[in-house]
C-alpha positions as CSV (number, residue, x, y, z in Angstrom):
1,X,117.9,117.6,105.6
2,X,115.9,120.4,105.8
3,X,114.0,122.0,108.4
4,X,112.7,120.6,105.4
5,X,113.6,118.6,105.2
6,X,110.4,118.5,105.7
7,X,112.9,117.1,105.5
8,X,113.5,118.6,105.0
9,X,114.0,119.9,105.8
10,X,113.7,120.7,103.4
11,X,114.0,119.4,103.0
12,X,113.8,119.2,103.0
13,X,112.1,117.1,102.9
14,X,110.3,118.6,103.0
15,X,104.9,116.3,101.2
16,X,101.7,115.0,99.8
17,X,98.0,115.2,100.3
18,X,97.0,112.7,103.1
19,X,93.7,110.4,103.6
20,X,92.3,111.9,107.2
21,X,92.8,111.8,110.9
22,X,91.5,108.6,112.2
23,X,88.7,109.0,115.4
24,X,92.0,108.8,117.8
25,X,94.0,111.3,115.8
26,X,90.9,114.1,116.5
27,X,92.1,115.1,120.0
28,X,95.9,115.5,118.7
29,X,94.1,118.1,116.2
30,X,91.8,119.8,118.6
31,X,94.6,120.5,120.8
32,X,96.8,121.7,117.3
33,X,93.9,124.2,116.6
34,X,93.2,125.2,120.1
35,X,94.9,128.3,120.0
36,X,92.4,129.6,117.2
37,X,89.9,129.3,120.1
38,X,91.6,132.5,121.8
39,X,90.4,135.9,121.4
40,X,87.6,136.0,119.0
41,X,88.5,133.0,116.4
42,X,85.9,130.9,115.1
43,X,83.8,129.1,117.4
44,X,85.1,125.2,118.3
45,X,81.7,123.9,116.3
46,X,82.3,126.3,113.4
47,X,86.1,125.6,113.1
48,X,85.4,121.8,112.7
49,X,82.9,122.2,110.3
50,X,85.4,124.0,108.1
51,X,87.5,120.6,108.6
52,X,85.1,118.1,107.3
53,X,85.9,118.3,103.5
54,X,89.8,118.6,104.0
55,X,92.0,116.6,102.4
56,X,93.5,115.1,105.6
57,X,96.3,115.5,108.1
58,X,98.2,118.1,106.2
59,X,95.3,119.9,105.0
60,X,93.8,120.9,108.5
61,X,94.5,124.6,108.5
62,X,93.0,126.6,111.0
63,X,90.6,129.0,109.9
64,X,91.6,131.8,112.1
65,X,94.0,134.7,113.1
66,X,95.7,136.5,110.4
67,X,92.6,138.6,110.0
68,X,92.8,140.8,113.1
69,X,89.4,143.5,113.0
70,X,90.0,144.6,109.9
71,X,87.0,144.6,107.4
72,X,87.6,146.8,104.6
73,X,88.8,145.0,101.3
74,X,90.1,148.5,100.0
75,X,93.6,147.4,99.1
76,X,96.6,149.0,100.1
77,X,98.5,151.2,97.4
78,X,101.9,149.5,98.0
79,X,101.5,145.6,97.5
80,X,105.0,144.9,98.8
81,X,105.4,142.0,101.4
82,X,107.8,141.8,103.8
83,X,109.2,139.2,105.9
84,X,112.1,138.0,107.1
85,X,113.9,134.5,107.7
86,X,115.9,132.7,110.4
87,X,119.1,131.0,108.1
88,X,120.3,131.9,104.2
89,X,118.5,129.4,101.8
90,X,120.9,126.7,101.3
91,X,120.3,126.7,97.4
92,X,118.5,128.9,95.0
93,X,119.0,126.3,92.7
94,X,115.9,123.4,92.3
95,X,118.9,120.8,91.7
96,X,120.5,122.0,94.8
97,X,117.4,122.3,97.2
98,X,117.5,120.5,100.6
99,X,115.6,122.8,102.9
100,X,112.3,124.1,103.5
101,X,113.6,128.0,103.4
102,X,114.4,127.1,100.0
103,X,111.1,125.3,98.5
104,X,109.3,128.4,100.0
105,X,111.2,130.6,97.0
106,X,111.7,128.2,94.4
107,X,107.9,127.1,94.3
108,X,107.4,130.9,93.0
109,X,110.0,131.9,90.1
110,X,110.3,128.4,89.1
111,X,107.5,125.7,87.4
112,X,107.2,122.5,87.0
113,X,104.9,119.6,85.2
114,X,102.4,119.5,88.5
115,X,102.4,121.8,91.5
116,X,100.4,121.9,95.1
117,X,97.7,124.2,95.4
118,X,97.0,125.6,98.9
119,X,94.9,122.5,99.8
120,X,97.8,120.0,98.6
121,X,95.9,119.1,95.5
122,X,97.7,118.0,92.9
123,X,96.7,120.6,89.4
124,X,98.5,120.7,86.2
125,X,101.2,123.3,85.9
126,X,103.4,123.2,83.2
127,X,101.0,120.5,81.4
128,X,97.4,120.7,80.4
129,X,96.2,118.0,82.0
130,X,97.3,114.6,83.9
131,X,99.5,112.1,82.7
132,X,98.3,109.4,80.3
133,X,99.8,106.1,82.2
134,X,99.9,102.7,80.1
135,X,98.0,99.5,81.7
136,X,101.2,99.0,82.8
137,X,102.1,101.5,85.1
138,X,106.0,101.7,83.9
139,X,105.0,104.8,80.4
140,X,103.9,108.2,81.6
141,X,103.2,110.7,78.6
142,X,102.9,114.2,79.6
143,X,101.3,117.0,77.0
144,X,102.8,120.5,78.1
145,X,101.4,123.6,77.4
146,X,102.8,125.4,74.5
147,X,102.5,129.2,75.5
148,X,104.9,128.6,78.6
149,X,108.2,131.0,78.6
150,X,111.3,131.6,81.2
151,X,110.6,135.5,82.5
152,X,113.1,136.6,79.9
153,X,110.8,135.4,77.2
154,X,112.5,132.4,75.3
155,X,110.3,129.4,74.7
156,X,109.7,126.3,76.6
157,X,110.1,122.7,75.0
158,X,110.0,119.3,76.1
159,X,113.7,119.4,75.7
160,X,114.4,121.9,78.2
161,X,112.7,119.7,80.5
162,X,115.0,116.4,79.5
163,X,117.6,119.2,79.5
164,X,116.8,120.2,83.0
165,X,116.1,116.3,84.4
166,X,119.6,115.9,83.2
167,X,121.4,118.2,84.9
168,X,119.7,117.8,88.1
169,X,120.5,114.0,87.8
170,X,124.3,115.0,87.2
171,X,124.2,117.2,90.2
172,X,122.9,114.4,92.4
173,X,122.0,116.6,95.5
174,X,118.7,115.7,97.4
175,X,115.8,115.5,95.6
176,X,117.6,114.3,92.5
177,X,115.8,110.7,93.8
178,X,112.3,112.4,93.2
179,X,113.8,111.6,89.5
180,X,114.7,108.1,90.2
181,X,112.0,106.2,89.0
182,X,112.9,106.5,85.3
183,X,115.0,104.2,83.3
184,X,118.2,105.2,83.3
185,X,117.6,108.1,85.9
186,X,120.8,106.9,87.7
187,X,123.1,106.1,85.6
188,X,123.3,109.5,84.9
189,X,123.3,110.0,88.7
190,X,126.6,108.1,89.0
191,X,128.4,109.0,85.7
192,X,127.5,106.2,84.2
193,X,125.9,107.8,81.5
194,X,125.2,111.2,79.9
195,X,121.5,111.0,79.0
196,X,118.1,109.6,80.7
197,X,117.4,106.2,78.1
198,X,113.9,106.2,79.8
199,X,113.1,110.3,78.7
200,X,112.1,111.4,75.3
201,X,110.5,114.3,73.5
202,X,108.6,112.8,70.6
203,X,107.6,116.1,69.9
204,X,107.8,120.3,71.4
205,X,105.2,119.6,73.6
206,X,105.1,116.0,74.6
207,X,107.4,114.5,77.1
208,X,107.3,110.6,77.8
209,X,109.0,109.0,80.6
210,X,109.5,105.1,80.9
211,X,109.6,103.8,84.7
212,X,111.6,101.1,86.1
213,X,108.5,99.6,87.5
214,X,105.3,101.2,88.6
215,X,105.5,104.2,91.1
216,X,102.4,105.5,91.8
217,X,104.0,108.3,94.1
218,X,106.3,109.7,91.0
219,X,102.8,112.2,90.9
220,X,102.9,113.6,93.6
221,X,107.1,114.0,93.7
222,X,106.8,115.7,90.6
223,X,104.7,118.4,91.9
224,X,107.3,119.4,94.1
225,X,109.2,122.5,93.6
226,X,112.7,121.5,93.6
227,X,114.3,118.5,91.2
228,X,111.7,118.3,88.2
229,X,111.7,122.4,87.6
230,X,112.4,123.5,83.9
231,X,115.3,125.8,83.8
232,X,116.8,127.6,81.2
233,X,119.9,125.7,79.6
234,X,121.0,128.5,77.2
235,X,121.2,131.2,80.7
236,X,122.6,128.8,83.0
237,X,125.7,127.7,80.6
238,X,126.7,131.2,79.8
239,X,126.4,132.2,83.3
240,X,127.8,128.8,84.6
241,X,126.1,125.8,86.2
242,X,127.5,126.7,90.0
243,X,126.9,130.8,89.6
244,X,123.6,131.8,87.3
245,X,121.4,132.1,91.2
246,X,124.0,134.6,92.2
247,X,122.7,137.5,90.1
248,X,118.9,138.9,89.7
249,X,119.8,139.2,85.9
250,X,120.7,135.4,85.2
251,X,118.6,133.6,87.7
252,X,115.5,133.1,85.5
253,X,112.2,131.5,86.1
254,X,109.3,130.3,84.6
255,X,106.9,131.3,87.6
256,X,104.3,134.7,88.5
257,X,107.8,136.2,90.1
258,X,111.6,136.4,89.5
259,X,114.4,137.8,91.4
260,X,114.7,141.5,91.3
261,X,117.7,142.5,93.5
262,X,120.0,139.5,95.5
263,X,122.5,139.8,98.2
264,X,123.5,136.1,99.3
265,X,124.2,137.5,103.0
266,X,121.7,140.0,103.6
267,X,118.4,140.0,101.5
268,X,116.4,138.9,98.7
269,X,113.6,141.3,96.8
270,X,111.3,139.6,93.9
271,X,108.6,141.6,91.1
272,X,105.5,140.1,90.1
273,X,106.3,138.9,86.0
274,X,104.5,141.4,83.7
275,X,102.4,139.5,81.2
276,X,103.3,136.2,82.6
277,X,102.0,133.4,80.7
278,X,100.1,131.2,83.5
279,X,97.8,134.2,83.8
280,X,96.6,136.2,87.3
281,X,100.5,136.8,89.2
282,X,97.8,137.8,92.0
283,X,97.4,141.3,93.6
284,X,101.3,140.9,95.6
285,X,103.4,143.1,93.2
286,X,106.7,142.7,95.1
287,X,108.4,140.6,97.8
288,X,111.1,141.2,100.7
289,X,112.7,139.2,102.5
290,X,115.9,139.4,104.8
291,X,118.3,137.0,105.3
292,X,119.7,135.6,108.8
293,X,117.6,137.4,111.1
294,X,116.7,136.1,114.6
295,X,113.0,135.2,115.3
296,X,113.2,137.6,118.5
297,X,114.2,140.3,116.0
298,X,111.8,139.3,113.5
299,X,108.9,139.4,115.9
300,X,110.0,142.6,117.3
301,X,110.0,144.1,113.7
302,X,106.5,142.6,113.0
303,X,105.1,144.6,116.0
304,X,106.4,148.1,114.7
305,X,105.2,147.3,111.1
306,X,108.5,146.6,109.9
307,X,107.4,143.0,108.4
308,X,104.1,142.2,107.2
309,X,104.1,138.3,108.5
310,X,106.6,136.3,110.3
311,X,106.7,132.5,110.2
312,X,106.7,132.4,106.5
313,X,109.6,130.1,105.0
314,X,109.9,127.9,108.6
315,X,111.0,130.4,110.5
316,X,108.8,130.3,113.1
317,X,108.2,133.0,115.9
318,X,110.0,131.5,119.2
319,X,108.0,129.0,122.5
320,X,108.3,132.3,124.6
321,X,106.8,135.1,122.0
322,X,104.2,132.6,120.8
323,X,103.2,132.0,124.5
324,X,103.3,135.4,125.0
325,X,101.0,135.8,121.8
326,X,98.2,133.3,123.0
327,X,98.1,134.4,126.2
328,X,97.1,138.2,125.0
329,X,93.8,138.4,124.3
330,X,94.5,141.1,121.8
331,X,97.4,139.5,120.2
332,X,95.9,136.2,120.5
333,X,94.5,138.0,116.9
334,X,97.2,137.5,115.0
335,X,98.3,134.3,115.9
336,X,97.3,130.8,113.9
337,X,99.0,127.7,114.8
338,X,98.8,125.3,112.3
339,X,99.5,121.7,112.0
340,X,102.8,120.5,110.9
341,X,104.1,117.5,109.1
342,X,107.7,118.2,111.0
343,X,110.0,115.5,113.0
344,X,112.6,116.7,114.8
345,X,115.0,114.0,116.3
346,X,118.7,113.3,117.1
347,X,120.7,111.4,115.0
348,X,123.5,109.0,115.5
349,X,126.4,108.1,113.3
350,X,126.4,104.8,112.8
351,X,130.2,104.4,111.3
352,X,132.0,107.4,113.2
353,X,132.4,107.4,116.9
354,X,130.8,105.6,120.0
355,X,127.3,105.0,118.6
356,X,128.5,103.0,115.6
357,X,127.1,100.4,114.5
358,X,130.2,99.0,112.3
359,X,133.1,101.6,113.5
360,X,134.9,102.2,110.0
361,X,132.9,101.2,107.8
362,X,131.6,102.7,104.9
363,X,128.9,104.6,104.0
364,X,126.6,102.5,101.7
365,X,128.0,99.3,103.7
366,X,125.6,97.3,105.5
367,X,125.2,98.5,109.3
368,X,122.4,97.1,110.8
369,X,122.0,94.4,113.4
370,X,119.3,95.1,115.6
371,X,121.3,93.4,118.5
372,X,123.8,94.5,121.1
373,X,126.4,92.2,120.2
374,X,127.0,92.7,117.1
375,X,126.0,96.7,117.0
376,X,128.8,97.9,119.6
377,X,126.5,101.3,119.5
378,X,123.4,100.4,119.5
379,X,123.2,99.9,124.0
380,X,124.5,103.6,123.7
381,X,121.8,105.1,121.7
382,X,119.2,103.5,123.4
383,X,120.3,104.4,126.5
384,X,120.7,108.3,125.5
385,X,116.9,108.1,123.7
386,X,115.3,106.7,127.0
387,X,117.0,108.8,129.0
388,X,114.6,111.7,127.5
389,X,111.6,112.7,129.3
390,X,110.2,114.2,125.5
391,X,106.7,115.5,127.5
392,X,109.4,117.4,130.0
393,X,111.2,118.4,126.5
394,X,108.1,119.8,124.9
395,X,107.1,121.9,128.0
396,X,110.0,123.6,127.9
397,X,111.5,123.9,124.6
398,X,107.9,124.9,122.9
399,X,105.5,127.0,125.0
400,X,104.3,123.8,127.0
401,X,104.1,121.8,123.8
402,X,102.0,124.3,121.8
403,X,105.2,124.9,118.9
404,X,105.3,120.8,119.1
405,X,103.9,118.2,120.6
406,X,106.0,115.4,122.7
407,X,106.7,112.2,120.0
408,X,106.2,108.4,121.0
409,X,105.4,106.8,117.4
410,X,108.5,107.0,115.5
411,X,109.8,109.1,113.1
412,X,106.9,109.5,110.9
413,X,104.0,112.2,112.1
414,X,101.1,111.1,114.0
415,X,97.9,111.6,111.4
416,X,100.1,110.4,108.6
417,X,100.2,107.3,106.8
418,X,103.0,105.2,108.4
419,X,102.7,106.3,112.0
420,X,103.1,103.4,114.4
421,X,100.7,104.5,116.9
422,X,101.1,106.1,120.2
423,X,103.7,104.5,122.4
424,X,104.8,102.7,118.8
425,X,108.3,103.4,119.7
426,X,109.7,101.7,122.5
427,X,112.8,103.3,123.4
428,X,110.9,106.6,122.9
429,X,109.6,105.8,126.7
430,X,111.2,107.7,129.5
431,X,112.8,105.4,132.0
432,X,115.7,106.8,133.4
433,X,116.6,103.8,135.7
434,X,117.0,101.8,132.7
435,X,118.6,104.0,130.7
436,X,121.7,104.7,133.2
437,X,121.6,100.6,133.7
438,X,122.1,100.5,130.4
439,X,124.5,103.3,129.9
440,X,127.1,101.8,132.5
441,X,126.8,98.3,130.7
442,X,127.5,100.3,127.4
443,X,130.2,102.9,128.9
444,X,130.8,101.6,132.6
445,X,134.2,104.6,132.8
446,X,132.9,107.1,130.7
447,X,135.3,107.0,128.1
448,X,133.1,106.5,125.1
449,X,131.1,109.9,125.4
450,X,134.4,111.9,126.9
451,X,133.8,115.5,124.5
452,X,130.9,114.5,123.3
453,X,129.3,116.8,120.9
454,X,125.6,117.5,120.0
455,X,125.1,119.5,116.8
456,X,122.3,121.9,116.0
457,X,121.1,124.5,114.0
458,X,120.5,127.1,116.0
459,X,116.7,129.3,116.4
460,X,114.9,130.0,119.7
461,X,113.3,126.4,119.7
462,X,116.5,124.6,118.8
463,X,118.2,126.4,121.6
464,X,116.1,125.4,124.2
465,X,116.1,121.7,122.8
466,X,119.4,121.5,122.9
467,X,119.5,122.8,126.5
468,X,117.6,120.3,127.4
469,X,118.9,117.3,125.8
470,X,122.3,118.5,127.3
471,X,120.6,118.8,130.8
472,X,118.8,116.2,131.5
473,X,121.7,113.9,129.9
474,X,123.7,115.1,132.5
475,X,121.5,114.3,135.2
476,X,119.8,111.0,134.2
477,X,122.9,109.5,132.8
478,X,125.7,111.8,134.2
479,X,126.8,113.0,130.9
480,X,128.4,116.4,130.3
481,X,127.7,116.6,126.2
482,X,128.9,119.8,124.7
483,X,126.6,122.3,122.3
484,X,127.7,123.0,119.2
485,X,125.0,125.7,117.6
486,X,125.7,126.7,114.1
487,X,123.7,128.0,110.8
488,X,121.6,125.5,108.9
489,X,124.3,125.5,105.8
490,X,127.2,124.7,108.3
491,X,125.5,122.1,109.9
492,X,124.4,120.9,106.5
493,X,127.9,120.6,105.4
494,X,129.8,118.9,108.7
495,X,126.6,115.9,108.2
496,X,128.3,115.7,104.7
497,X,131.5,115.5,106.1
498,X,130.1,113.0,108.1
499,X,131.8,114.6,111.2
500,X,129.0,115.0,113.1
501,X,128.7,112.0,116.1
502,X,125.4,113.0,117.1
503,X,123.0,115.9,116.2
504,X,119.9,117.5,115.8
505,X,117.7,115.3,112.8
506,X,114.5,117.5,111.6
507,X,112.3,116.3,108.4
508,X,109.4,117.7,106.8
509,X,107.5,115.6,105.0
510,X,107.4,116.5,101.0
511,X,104.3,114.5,100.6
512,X,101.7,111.9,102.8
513,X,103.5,108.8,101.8
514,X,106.0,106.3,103.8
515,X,108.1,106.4,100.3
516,X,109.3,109.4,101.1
517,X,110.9,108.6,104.8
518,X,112.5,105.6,104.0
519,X,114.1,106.5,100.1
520,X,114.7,110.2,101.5
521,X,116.4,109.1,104.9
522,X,117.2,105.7,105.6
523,X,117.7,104.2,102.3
524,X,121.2,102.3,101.6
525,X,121.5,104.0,98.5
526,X,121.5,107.0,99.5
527,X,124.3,106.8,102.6
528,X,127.4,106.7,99.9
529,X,126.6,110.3,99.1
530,X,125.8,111.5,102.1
531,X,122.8,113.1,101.4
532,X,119.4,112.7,102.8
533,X,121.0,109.7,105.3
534,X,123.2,111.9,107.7
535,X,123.5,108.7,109.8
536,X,125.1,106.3,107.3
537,X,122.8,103.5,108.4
538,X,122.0,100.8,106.1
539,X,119.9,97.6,106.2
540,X,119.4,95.6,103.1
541,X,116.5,93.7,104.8
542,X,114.8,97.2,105.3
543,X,115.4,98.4,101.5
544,X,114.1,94.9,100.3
545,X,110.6,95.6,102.3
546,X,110.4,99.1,101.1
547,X,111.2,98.8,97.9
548,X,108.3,96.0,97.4
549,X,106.0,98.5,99.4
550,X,106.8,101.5,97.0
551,X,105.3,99.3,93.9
552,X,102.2,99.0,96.0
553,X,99.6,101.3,95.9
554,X,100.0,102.8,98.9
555,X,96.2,101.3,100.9
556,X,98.3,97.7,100.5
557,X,101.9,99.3,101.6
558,X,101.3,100.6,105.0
559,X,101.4,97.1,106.7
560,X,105.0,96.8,105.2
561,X,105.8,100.3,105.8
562,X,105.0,100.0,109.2
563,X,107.2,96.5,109.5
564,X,110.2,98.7,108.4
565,X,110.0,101.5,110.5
566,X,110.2,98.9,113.5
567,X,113.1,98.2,112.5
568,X,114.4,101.8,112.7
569,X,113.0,102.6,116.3
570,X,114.2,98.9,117.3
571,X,117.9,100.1,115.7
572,X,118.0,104.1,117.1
573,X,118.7,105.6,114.1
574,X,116.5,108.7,114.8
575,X,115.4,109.3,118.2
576,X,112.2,111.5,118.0
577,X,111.9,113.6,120.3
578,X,108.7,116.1,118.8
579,X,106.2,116.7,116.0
580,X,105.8,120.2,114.9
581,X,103.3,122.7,114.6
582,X,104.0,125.9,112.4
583,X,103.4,129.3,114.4
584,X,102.4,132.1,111.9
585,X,101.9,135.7,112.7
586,X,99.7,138.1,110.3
587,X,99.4,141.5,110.2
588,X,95.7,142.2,110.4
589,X,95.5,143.8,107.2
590,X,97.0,140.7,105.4
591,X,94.5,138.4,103.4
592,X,95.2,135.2,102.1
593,X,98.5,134.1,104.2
594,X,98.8,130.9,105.6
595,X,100.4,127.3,105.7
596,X,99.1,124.1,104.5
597,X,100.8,121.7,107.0
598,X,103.8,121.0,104.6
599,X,104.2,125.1,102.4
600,X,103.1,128.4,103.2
601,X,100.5,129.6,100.7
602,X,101.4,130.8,97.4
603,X,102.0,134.6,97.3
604,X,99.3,135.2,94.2
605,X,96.7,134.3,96.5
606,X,97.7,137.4,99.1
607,X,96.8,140.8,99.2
608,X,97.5,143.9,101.5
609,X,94.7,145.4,102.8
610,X,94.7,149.2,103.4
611,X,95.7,150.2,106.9
């Protein structure tokens, strides 16, 4: 998934509002928000202050940067923003999303019944007000507003919602589980069936969904902006399902902007929509955005006034110009490093090639073992994730661990719910005496790893990662492992393939709730499709414990949660090697940009300052 993944990754995976740091979690967030300190930011005392009524993990966004000297709130006549990005969204379509480039657009031309607001609360969108939930938990009724339209003014009714649910259920990419939870959701995910038994419109402007069983995370999937977006059946089927994105003209919305001008391979311009139904579009009148340009180009560009922010949409500035950045006193101005809900990991195929755990097998099949003899792989990738010093890894790869910070508690983010604690990971330890034991026991001539590949997408970070898996493979276990860099897409599509034997892992959490690892990522049902699991791996006993957990609310589901991701750091399925931290750089005469730990801001709430 995504750099979203989230994610993803996103997408990614892309993300929900979280419950607070706990007292051992505050020096992992002074150290986050430490680069504020430089060159004029808020004061340490101040800064915290602003922290105390936030949400929680995700919601601790530095107060600082992105404001430079400038004082005057004259606006500028042009209110056109410019950025660019590092990779091509994967998917302009919300039933196609898997990435975080591609949330970043779709959460502006497209709506949905619920949506994040900069502070990850949870406000009605499309609806006038929160969902009316029977004493059982399992009959959601949703009242939506009755003055919403698509940009080219036709109406909106609860049947273009079931319309939309549909399709994006018969499409089954990614997020099309953030729909799972209703009765009969997938059976129209695998053909079984044509229409959602659980959705109905008893009315225009009422939309009831019947659950499975209780989920009280559907909320906050719903206000994602990717699977549960209204779309606009009669312009999609006479433009056809696989091509109405390609043109400005037949990619229509129901958000404050819509496409303008589109070239898949080179740029992407978007227009505020005149008289738009929601209200205020914000003071932003248009948006550009470039497609596939290098962060050292982007930043470059951002210093001769060529781009108004860079960061936005996860392309981050690289470790060596955000070093360069903090270290500048004047600089140091424009630079906020915010706290991010990002894992980045390697990933091991566990029914293709030497770290499988059932060579042949197929995806969806049962995989797991959790011992050596009867998981032929599993020596292999424990070997390989111990043989990582990740503190070495993080001083290199991102500005001595200011872009991320070294990981040691599993796969989901410390300061989220879920996280096993530091050190919770034991083959996360670097102990490369064991680790070469171990790798001779597993491979004692070398002939398991001969051309072995590792897979990336590639960006200034990712780079240096991969240059230093790849190196200090080769000395601590005397393994030459070949780098494969690529775009996100291509990468995307050899996981698919399931070709890829080992590669770069990165998710992004869509909201502050284990649910979203384990159904998202490890999850048996999703490895026949080969989505969200790019590893194949599949453990029934696993499933069972989340799937109870999920029905939980989610105070009572941690201790389960917890249980389960044992089992994936005892198995390898992801070695984590960092959680992320989101760079941004801002023009001084930009108000209201920023990034709330899992999105950037909304563009309504940014404004161009004269300069």
């Amino acid at each position: 998934m995504a750099t979203i993944r989230r994610r993803r990754t996103l997408a990614p995976g892309n993300r929900e509002e979280g419950d607070g740091f706990g007292e051992g979690e505050v020096p992992y967030v002074r150290a986050l928000l430490e680069p504020c300190f430089v060159g004029g930011g808020m004061t340490r005392s101040a800064l915290f202050r602003s922290l105390a009524g936030a949400l929680g993990a995700v919601s601790l966004v530095a107060a600082c940067g992105g404001g430079g000297g400038t004082t005057s709130e004259t606006l500028a006549a042009d209110q056109t923003l410019r950025f660019a990005i590092i990779d091509y969204p994967t998917s302009l379509d919300p039933a196609h999303v898997d990435s975080a480039v591609d949330i970043t657009f779709l959460s502006e031309v497209f709506t949905g019944l619920y949506k994040f607001d900069n502070n990850l609360k949870i406000i009605s969108d499309g609806t006038t007000g929160m969902p009316d939930i029977s004493a059982d938990g399992k009959t959601w009724t949703f009242k939506l507003r009755k003055d919403m339209q698509f940009s080219n003014g036709d109406k909106i009714t609860a049947k273009d919602w079931i319309w939309s649910w549909t399709r994006t259920l018969r499409l089954n990419d990614a997020y099309a589980s953030n729909l799972y939870a209703i009765t009969g959701a997938q059976d129209v995910s695998d053909g079984k069936t044509k229409t959602i038994s659980g959705l109905s419109a008893p009315d225009d402007y009422t939309l009831v969904a019947k659950l499975d069983a209780p989920a009280g995370y559907w909320l906050t999937q719903l206000a994602m902006p990717t699977a549960s977006e209204v779309l606009d059946q009669k312009v999609i089927e006479a433009a056809g399902d696989e091509h109405w994105t390609e043109k400005a003209e037949t990619y229509i919305g129901s958000g404050p902007f819509k496409v303008s001008a589109y070239s898949a391979k080179e740029s992407i311009d978007f227009e505020a929509v005149k008289n738009w139904w929601g209200g205020d579009t914000g003071k932003i009148t248009k948006v550009h955005t470039d497609f596939h340009v290098d962060a050292a180009t982007q930043v470059k560009k951002f210093e001769s006034g060529g781009y108004d922010l860079q960061g936005m949409a996860n392309s981050p500035a690289g470790p060596d110009d955000v070093l360069r950045y903090k270290n500048d006193p004047t600089k140091s101005k424009l630079l906020t490093i915010y706290p991010g809900a990002r894992s980045t990991a390697v990933g091991f195929n566990f029914v293709t090639g030497p770290f499988a755990a059932k060579p042949g097998a197929k995806p969806g099949d049962p995989t797991n073992s959790g011992s050596s003899t009867s998981d032929p792989g599993l020596d292999g990738r424990r070997a390989f994730s111990m043989a990582i010093d990740r503190n070495q890894l993080a001083d290199i790869a991102c500005a001595h661990a200011i872009t991320c910070q070294p990981a040691f508690g599993g796969p989901i983010v410390k300061g989220f719910k879920g996280y096993l604690g530091d050190n919770g990971d034991p083959y996360a330890k670097f102990d490369a005496k064991a680790a070469k034991d171990l790798y001779k026991k597993w491979d004692p001539d070398g002939s398991k790893v001969k051309n072995l590949e590792y897979r990336y997408n590639t960006s200034p970070s990712n780079d240096k990662r991969a240059q230093n898996l790849q190196a200090q493979w080769k000395e601590n276990l005397g393994i030459d492992v070949k780098l494969v860099p690529s775009d996100f897409p291509t990468l995307q599509r050899d996981r698919k393939k399931k070709i890829v034997i080992l590669g770069r892992e990165s998710w992004g959490i869509d909201y502050d709730h284990p649910q979203d690892w384990f159904d998202n990522l490890f999850n048996c049902a999703q490895a026949p499709i080969g989505r969200g699991n790019d590893e194949a791996y599949c453990n029934p006993d696993q499933d069972a414990i989340t799937n109870a957990a999920n029905a939980k609310p989610v105070e009572q589901a941690v201790p389960d949660y917890v249980k389960a991701q044992k089992m994936l750091v005892n198995n390898v399925v992801w070695m984590t090697i960092d959680y992320g931290t989101q760079p941004y750089l801002v023009q001084p005469y930009v108000r209201g940009a920023g990034y709330n730990g899992l999105y950037d801001y909304g563009w309504q709430g940014i404004k161009l300052l004269q300069h």
